[in-house]
N, C-alpha and C positions, 0 to 999 in steps of 0.2 A: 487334621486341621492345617497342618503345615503343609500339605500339598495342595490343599483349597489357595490357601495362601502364594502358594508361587504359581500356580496357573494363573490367579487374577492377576500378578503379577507382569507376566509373559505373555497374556492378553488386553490388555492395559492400552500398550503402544497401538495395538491395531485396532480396539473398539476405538480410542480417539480420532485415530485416522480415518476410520469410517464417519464417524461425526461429524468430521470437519469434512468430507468426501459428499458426505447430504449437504451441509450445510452450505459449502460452494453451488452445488447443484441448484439450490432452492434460491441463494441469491441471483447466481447466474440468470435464471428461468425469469426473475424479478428484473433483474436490469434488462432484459430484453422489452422488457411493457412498460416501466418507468424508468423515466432519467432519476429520479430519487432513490431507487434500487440502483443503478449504476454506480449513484457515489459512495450508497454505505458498503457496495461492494467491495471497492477503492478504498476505504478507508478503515475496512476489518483485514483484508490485506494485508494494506500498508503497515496496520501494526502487529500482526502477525510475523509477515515477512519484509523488518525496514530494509532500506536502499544502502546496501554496502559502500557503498560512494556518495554520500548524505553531505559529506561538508566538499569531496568536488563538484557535486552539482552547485552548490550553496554557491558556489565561487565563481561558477560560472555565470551563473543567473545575475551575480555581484555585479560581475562585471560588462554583459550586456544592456545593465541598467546603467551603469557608467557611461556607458559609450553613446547610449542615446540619449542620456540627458545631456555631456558634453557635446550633439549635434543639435541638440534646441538650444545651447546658448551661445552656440554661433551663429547658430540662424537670428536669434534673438537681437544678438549683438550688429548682424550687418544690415538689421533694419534700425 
């Protein structure tokens, strides 16, 4: 019983990765013919595998909004 138990064990890690190996495959296949397959592609992903750099981008994106809203109220302001 106990060797049942460490092989499922030690097989475990690679049936999941087959899993998830179909299971990119089949969305993949999906976002090729819908844009609505592309996003839940993007978004089992994304929480799958998040974005290491989640609050540099955050900061980024901060501050490109910054930048062009302070050129609409200049614009605003020299009319």
């Amino acid at each position: 019983m106990t060797d049942l138990y460490t092989i499922a064990v030690l097989l475990f890690p690679w049936f999941s990765l087959l899993v998830l190996m179909g299971l990119a495959k089949i969305l993949i296949k999906w976002a090729r013919t819908l844009h609505v397959g592309a996003f839940a592609f993007g978004a089992i992903i994304q929480m799958l595998l998040p974005d290491p750099y989640a609050e540099r981008t955050i900061k980024i994106v901060q501050e490109a909004k910054k930048e062009v809203k302070e050129k609409e109220d200049e614009q605003q302001s020299q009319l």
